[in-house]
N, C-alpha and C positions, 0 to 999 in steps of 0.2 A: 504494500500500500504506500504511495508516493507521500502521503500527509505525515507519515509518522515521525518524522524527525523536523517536522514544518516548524518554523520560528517564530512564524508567526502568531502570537496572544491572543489578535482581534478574533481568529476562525473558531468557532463553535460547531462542534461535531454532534451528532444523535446518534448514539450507540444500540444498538439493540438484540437482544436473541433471546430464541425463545425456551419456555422453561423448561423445555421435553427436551432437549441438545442442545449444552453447554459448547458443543465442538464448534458452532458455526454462530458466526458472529456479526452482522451486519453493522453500518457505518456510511451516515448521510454525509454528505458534505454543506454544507451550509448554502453553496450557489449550485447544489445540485437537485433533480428532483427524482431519480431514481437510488437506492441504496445498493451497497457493493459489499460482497460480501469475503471475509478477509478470514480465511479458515483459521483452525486451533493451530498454536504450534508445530505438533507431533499430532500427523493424522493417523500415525498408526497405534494409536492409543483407539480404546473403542468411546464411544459417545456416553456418556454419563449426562442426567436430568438435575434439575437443581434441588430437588427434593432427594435424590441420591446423594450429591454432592455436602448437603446441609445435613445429612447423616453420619457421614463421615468426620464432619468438623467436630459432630459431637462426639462422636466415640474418641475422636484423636483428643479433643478438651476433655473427655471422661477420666481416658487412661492417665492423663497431664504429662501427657508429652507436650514439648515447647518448640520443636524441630519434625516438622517433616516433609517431603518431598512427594510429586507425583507416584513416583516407582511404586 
């Protein structure tokens, strides 16, 4: 995505995705009117929901761990 390292302060982006896949990520531009869509990192990871995701956090906050990674 060409904006990501943009310097510009004044640009306002609209980020979006939706809560069933975390992996795909949409991203308005401000003078644009169609959204673009800027995959996950590592697509060879599988798709995870936000509701999967937010489970996770808690059992990672359960155990009290303070450190962890995707792997």
């Amino acid at each position: 995505m060409q904006w990501i390292n943009s310097r510009d302060k004044n640009k306002s982006f609209i980020i979006r995705r939706g809560p069933r896949d975390l992996s795909r990520i949409f991203v308005l531009h401000p003078k644009e009117t169609n959204y673009f869509e800027d995959p996950y990192r590592n697509m060879g990871r599988p798709s995870i929901t936000i509701w999967e995701h937010k489970e996770t956090l808690r059992r990672i906050k359960e155990k009290g761990l303070s450190y962890y990674d995707e792997a």
